[in-house]
Backbone as CSV, one residue per row, in Angstrom:
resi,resn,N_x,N_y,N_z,CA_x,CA_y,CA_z,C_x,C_y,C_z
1,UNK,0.845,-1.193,0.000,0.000,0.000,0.000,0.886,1.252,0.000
2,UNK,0.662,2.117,-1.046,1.485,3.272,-1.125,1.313,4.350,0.643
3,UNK,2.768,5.146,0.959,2.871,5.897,1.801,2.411,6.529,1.242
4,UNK,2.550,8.173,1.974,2.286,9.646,2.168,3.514,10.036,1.180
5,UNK,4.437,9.575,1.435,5.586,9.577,0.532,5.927,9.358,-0.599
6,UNK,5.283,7.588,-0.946,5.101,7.340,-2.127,3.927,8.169,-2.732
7,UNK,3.160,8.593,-2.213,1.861,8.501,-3.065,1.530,10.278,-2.703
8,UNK,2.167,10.974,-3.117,1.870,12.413,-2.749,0.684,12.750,-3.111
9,UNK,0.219,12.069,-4.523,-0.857,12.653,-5.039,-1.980,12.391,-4.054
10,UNK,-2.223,11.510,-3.375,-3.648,10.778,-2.780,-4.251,12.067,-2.088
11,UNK,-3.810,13.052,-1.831,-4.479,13.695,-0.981,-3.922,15.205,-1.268
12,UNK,-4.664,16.453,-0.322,-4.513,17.723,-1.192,-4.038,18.189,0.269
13,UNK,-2.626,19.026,-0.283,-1.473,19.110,0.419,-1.894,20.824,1.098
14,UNK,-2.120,21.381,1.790,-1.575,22.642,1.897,-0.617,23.667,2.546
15,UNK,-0.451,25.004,1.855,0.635,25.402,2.791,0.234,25.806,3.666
16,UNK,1.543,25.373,4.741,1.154,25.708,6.265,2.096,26.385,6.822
17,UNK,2.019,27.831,7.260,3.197,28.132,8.141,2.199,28.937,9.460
18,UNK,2.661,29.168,10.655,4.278,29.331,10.305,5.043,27.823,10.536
19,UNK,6.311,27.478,9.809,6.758,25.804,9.907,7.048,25.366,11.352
20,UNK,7.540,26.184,12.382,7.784,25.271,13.670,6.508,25.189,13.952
21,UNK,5.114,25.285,13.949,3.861,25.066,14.648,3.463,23.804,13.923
22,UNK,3.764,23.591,12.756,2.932,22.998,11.364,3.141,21.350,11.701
23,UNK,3.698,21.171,12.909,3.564,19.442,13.411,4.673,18.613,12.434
24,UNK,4.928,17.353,12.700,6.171,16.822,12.389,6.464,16.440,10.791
25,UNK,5.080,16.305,10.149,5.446,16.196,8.907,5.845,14.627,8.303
26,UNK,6.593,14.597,7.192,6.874,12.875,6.933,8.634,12.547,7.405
27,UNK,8.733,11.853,8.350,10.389,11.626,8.753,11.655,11.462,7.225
28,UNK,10.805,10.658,6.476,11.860,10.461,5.135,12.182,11.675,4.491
29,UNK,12.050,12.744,5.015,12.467,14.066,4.891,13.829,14.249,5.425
30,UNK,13.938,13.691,6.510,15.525,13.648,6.979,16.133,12.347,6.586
31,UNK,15.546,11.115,7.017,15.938,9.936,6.854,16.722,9.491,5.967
32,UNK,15.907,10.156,4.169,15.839,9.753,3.080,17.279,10.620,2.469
33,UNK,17.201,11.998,3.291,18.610,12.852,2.580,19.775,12.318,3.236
34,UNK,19.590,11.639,4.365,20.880,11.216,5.412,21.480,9.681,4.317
35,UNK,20.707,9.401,4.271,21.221,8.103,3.383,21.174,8.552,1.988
36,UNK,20.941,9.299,1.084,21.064,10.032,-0.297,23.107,10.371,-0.159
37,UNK,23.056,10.876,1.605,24.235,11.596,1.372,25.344,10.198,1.796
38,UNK,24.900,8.589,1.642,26.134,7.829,2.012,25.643,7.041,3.608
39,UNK,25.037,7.863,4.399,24.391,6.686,5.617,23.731,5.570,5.322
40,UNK,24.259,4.604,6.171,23.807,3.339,5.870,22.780,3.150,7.113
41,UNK,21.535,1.957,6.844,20.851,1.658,7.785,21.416,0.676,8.574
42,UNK,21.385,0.155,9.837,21.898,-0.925,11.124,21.075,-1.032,11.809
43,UNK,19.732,-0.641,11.410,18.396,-1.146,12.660,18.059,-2.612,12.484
44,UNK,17.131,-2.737,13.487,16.814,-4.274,13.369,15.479,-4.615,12.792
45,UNK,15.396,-5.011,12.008,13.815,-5.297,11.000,12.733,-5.867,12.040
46,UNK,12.957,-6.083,13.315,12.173,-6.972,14.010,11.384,-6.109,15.013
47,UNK,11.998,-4.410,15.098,11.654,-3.182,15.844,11.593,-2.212,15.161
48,UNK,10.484,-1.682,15.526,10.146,-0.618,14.657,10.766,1.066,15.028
49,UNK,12.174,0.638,14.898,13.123,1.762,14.699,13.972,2.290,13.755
50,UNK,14.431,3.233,13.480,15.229,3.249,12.238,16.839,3.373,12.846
51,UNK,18.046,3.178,12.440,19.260,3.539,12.836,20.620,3.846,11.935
52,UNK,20.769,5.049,11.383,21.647,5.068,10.716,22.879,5.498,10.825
53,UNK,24.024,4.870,10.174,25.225,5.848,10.835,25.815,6.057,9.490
54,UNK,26.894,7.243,9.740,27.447,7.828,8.387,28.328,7.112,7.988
55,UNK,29.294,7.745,6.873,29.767,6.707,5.749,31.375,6.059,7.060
56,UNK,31.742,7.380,7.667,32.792,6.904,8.578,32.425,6.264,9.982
57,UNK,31.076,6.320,10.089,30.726,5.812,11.634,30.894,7.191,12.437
58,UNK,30.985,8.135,12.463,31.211,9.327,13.293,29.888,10.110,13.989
59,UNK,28.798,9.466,13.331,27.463,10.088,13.477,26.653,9.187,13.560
60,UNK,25.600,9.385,14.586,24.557,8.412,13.809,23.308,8.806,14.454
61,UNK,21.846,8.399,13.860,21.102,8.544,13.608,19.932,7.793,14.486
62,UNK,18.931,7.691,15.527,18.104,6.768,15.868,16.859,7.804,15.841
63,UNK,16.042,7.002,15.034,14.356,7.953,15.158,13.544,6.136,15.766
64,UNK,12.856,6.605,16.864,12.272,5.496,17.410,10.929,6.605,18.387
65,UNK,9.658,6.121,17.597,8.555,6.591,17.874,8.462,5.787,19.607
66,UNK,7.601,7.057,20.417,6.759,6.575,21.128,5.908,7.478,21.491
67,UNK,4.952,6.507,22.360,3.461,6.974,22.781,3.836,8.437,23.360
68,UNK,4.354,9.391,23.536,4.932,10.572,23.974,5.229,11.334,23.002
69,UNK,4.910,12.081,22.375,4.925,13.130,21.127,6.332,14.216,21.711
70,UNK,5.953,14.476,23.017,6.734,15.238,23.764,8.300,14.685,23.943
71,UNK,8.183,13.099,23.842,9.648,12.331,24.507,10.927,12.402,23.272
72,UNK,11.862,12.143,23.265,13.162,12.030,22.634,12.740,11.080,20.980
73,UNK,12.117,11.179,20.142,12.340,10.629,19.243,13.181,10.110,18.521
74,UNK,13.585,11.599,18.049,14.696,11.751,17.411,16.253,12.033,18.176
75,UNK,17.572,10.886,17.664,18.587,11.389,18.438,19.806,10.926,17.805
76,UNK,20.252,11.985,17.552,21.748,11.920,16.955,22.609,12.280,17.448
77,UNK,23.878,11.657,17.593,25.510,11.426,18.378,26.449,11.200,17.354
78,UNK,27.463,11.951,18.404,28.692,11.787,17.632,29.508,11.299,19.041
79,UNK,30.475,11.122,18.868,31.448,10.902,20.274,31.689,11.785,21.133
80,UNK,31.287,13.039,20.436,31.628,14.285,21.390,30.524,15.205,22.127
81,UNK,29.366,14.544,20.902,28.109,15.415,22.034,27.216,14.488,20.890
82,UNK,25.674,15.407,21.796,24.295,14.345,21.181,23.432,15.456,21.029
83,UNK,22.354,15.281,20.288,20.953,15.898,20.076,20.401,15.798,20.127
84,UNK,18.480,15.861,20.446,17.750,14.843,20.494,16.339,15.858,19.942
85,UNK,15.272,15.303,19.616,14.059,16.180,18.772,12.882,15.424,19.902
86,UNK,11.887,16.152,20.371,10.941,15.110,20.513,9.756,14.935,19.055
87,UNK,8.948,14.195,19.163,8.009,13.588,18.079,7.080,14.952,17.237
88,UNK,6.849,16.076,18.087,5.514,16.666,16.892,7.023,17.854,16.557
89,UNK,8.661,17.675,16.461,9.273,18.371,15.772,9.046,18.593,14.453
90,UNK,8.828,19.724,13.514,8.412,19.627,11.991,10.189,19.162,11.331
91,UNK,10.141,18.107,10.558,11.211,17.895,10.112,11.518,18.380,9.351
92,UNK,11.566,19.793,8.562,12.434,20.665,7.547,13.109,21.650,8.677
93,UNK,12.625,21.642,10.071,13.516,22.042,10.778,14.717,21.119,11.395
94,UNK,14.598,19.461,11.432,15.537,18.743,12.053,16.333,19.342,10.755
95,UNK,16.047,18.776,9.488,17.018,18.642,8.357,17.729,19.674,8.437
96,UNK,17.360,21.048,8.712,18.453,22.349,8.832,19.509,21.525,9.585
97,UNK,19.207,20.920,10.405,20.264,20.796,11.234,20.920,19.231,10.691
98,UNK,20.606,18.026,10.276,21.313,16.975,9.442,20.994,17.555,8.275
99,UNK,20.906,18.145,7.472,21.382,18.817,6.212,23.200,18.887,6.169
100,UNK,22.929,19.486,7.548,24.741,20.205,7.593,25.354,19.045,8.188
101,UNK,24.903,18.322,8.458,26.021,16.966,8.967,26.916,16.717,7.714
102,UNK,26.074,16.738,6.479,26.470,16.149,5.008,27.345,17.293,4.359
103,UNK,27.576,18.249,5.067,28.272,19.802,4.281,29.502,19.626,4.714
104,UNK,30.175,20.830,4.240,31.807,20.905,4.822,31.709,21.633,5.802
105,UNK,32.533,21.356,7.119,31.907,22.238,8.389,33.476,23.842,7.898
106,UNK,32.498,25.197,8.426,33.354,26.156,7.968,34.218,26.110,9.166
107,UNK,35.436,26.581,8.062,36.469,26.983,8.863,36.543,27.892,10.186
108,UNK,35.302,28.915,10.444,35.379,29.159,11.453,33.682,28.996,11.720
109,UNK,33.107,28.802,13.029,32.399,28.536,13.477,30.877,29.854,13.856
110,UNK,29.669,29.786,13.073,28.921,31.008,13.249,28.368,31.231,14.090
111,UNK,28.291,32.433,14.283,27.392,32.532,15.852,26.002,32.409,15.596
112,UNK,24.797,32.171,16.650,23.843,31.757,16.139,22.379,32.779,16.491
113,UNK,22.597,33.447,17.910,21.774,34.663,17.490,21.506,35.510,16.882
114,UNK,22.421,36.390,15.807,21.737,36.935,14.746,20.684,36.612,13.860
115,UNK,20.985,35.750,13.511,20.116,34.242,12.523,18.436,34.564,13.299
116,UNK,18.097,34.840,14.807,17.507,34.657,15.001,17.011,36.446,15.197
117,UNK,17.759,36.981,15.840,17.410,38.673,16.038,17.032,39.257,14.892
118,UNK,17.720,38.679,13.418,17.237,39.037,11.811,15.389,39.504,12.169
119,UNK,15.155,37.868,12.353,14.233,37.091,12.588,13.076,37.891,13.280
120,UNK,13.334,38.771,14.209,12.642,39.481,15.071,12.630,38.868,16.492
121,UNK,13.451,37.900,16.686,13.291,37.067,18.000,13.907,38.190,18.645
122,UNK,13.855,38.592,20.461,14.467,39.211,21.178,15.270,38.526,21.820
123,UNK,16.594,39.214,22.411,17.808,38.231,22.918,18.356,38.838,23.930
124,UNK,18.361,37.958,24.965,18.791,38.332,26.502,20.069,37.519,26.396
125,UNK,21.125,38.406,27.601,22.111,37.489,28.233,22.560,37.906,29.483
126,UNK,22.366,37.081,30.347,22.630,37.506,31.815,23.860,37.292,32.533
127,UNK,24.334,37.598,33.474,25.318,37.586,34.597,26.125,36.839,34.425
128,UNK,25.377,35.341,34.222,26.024,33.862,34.242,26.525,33.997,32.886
129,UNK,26.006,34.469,31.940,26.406,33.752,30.664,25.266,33.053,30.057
130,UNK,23.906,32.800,30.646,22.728,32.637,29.739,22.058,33.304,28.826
131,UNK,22.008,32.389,27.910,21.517,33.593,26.489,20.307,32.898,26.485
132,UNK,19.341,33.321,25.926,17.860,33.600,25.876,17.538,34.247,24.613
133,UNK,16.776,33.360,23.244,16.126,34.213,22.439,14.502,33.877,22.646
134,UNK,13.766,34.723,22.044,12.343,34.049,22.158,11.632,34.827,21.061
135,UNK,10.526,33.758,20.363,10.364,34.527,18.711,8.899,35.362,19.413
136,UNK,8.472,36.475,18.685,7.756,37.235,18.615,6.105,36.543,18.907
137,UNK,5.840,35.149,18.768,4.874,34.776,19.359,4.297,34.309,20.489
138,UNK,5.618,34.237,21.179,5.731,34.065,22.849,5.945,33.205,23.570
139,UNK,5.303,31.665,22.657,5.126,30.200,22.970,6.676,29.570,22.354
140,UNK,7.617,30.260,21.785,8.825,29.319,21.126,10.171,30.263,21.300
141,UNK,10.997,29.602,21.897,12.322,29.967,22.480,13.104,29.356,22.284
142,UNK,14.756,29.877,22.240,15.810,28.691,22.453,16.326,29.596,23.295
143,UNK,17.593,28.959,23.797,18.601,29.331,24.851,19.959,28.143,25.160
144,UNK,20.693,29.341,25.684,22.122,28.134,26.027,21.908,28.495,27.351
145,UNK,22.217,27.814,28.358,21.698,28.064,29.818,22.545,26.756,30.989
146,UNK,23.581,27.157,31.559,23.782,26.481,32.888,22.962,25.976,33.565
147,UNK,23.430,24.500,33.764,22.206,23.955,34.960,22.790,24.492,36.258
148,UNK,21.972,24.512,37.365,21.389,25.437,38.447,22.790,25.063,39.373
149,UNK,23.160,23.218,39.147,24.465,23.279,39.941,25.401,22.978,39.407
150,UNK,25.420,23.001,38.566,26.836,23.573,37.633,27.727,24.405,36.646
151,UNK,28.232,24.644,35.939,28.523,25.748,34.968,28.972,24.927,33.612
152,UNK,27.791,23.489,33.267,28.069,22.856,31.951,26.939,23.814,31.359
153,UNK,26.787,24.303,30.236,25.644,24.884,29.378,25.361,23.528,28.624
154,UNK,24.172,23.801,27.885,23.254,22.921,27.175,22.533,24.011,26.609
155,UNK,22.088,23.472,25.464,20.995,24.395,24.539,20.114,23.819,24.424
156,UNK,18.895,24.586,24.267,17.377,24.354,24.156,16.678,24.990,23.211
157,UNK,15.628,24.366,22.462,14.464,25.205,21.509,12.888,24.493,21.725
158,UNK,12.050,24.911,22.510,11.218,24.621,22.461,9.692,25.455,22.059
159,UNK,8.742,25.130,22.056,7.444,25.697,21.317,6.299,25.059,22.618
160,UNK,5.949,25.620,23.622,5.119,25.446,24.630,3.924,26.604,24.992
161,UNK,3.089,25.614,24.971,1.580,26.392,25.494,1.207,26.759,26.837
162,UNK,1.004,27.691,27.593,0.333,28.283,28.598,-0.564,27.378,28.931
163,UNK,-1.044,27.141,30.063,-1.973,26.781,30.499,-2.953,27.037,31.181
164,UNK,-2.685,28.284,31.638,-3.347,28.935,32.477,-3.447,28.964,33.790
165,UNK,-2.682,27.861,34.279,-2.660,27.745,35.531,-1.145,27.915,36.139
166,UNK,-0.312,28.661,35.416,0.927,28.885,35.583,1.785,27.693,35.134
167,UNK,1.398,26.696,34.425,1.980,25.705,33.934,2.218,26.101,32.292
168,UNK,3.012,25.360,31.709,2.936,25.458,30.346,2.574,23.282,29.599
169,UNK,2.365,23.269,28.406,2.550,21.728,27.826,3.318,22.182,26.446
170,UNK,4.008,21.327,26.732,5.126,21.824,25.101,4.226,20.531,24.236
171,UNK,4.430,21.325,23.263,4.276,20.980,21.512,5.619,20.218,21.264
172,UNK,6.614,20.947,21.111,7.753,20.217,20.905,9.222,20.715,21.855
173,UNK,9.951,19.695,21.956,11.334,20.468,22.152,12.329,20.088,21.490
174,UNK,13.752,20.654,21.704,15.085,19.882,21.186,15.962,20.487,22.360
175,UNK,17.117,19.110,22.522,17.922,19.610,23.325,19.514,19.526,22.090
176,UNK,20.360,20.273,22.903,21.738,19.964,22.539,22.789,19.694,23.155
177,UNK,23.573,19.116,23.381,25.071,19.068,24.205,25.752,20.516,23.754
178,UNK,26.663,21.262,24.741,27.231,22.618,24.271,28.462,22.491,23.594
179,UNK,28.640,20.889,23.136,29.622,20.585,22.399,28.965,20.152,21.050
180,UNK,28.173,20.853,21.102,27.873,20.806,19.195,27.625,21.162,18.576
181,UNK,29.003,20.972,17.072,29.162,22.251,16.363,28.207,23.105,16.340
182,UNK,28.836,24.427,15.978,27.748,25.669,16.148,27.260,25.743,14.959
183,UNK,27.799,25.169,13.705,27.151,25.259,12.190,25.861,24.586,12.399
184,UNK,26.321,23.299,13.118,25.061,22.389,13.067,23.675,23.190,13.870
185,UNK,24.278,23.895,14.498,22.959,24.335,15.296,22.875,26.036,14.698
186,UNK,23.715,25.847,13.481,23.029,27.569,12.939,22.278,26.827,11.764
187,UNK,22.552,25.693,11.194,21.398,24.983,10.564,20.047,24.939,10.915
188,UNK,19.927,24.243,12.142,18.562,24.618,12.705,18.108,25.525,13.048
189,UNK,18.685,26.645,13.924,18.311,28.004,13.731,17.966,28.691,12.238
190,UNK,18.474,28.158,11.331,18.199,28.851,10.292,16.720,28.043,9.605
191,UNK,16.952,27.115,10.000,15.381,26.208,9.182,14.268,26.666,10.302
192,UNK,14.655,26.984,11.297,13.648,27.137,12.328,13.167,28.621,11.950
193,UNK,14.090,29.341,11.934,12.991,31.081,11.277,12.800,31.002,9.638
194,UNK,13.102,30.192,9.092,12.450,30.140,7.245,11.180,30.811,7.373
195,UNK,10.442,31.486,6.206,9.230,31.798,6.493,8.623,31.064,5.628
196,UNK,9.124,30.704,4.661,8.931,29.403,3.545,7.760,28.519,4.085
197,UNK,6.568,28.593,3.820,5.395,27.431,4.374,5.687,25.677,4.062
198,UNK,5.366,24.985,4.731,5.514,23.787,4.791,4.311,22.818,4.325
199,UNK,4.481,21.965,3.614,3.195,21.246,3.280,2.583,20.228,3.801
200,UNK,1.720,20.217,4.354,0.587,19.229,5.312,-0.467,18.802,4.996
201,UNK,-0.906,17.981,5.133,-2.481,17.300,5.022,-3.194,18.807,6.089
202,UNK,-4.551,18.381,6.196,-5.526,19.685,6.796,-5.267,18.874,7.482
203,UNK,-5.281,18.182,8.177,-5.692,17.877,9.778,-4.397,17.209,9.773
204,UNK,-3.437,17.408,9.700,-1.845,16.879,10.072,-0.689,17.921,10.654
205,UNK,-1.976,18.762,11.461,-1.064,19.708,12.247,-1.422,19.647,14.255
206,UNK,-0.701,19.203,14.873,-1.178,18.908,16.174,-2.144,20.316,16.940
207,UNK,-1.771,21.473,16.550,-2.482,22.498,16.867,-3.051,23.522,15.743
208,UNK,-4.469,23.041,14.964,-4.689,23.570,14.105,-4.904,25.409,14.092
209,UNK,-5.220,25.777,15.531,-5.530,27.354,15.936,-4.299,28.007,15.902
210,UNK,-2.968,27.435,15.544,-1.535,28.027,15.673,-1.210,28.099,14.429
211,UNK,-1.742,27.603,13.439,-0.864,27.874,11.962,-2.412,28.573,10.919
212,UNK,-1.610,28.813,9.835,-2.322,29.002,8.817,-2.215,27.935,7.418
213,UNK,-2.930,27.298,7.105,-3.226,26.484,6.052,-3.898,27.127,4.748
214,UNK,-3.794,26.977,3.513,-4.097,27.703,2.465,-3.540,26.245,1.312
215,UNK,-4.898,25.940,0.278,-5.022,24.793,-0.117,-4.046,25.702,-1.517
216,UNK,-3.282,25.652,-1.899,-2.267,26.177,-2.819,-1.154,25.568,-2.952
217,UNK,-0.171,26.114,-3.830,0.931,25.793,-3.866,1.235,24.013,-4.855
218,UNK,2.484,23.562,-4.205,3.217,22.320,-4.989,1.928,21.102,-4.748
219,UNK,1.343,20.526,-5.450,1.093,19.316,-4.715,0.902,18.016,-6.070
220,UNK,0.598,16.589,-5.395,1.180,15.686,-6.351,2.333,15.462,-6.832
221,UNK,2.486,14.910,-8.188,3.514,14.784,-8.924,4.861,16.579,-8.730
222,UNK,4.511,17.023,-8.297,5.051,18.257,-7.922,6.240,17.965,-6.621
223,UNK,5.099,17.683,-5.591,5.769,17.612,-4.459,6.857,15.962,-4.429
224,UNK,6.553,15.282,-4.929,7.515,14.178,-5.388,8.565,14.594,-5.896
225,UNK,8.892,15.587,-7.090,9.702,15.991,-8.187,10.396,16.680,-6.957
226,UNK,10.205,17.121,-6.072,11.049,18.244,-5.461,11.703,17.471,-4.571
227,UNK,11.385,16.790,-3.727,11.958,15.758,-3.298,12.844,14.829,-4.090
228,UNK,12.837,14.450,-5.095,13.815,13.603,-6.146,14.940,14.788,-5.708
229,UNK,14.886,16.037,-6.371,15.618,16.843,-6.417,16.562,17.268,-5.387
230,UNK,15.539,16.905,-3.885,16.410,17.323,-3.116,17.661,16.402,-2.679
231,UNK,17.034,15.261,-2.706,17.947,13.990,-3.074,18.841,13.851,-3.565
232,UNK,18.716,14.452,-4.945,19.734,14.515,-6.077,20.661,15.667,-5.263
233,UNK,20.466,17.016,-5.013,21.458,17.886,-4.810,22.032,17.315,-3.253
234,UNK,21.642,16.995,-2.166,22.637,16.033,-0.832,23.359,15.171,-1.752
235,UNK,23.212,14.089,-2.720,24.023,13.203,-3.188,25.701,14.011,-3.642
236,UNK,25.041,15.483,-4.145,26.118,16.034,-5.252,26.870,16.651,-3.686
237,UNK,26.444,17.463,-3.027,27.029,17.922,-1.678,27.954,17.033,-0.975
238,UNK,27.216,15.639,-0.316,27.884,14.918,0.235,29.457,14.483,-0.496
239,UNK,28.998,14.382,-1.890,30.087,14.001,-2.622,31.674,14.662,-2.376
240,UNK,31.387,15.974,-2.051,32.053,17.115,-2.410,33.056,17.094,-0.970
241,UNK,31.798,17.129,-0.042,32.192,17.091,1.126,33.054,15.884,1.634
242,UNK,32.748,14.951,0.823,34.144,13.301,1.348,34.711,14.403,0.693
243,UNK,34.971,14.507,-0.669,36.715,14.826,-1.343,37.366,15.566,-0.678
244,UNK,36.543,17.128,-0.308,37.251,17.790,0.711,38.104,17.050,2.138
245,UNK,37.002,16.258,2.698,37.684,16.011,4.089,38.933,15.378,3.902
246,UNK,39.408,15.712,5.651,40.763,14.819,5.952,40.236,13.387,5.975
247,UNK,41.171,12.555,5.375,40.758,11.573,5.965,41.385,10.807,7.259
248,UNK,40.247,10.379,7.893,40.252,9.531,9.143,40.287,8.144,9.198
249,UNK,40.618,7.655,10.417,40.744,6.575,10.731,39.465,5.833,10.949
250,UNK,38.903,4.754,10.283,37.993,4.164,9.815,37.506,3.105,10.950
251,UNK,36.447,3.079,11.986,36.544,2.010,13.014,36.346,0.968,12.417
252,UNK,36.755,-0.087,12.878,36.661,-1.607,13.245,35.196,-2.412,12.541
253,UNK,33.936,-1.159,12.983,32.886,-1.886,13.181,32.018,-0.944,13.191
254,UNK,31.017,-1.498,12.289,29.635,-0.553,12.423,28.942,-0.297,13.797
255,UNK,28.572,0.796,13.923,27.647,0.947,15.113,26.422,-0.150,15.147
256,UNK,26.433,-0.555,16.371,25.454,-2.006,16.402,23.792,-1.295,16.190
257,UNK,22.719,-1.450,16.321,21.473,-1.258,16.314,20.978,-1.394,18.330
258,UNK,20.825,-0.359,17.809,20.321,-0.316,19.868,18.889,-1.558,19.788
259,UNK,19.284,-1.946,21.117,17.740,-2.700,21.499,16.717,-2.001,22.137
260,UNK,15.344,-2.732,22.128,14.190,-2.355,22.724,14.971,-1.463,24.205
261,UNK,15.604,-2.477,25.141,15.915,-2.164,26.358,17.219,-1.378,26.086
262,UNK,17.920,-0.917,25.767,18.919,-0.208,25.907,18.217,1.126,25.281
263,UNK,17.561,1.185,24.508,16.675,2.202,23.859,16.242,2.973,25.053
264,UNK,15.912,2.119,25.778,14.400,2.829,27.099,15.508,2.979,27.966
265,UNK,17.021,2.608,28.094,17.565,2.963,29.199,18.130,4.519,28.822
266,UNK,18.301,4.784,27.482,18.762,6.280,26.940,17.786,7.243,27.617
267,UNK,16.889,6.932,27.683,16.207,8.171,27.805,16.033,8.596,29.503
């Protein structure tokens, strides 16, 4: 039976922005460019997870659904730090950020609040060294921020609702280790303020009163073609990006496929 993926045409697509509200979208959006650019799959056919690691083993990839929209879905590592998405993340914002896994990382490293102050987000930084942006709608923020007893930073972007009772319920979050690269996370900052609308089914947005939908734009044989395309241009990138690199020392052994139980002990 054809996917959402295979089968773009089955149904009438519209644009939806703004894109961080517009709900998670189809995963083979990241999945599909991570392996276009040379990742191989290592999950286990017997669990319904995906696991990929890159062409050197240096990265890798686990998207593993659960009943928690809110929990760690998505999570990618390197040896030196990790990332993680929970489930209603819109994925043309993960890809900002594995887009650039597949690029040449720049020679010097960008800073990442402008990207967002452009944007209209406002930007605090306090005493400690916590930075604070938050976009103009009130409910979606990131920040680099010290935990309370120590002086490691970690970064955050989340999209959370009020509740009225002095509580909030997040829509989505992402965390980061403060050891990771800053390109990678001016990727996502940068897919995260696009104003570029995103395409959704009508009722494939977790909070329909937060976005705008408008039955227009790419759809069908359209929205397939663009996708081939995007495919095609990660293949030509990635390419570019081996020739450039140094090369490294090649491990031993593929990254194994996490289990059910080692899965649930990550989180």
């Amino acid at each position: 039976m054809p996917s959402e993926a295979d089968d773009p045409w089955s149904r009438i697509w519209f644009d939806t922005t703004p894109r961080h509200l517009a709900g998670p979208g189809d995963p083979r959006h990241v999945t599909q460019a991570l392996r276009a650019g040379g990742w191989k799959h290592y999950g286990d056919p017997d669990f319904p997870h995906v696991v990929l690691a890159s062409p050197d083993y240096r990265h890798t990839l686990v998207l593993e659904p659960t009943p928690r929209t809110y929990g760690s879905w998505w999570r990618i590592s390197s040896r030196h730090w990790h990332a993680s998405f929970s489930g209603n993340t819109p994925v043309e914002v993960i890809a900002g950020f594995t887009d650039a896994l597949l690029q040449t990382a720049p020679e010097v490293e960008p800073d990442i609040w402008p990207t967002l102050q452009v944007a209209d987000w406002t930007y605090e930084r306090d005493e400690r060294g916590n930075e604070h942006a938050r976009h103009p709608d009130g409910i979606t923020a990131m920040e680099r921020r010290a935990t309370l007893t120590s002086d490691h930073f970690a970064w955050t972007a989340e999209v959370a609702l009020p509740t009225g009772l002095g509580g909030h319920n997040r829509v989505w979050h992402a965390y980061f280790d403060d050891r990771t690269p800053r390109h990678l996370l001016a990727g996502f900052a940068t897919a995260l303020v696009d104003p570029a609308p995103v395409s959704r089914g009508h009722y494939d947005v977790p909070h329909s009163h937060l976005v705008t939908q408008v039955e227009r734009g790419a759809q069908g044989e359209q929205l397939a073609a663009a996708h081939e395309a995007r495919l095609k241009a990660i293949k030509s990138t990635a390419r570019k990006a081996r020739r450039s690199a140094v090369p490294t020392t090649r491990p031993a052994q593929a990254p194994s496929a996490e289990t059910p139980a080692s899965a649930a002990q990550s989180r």
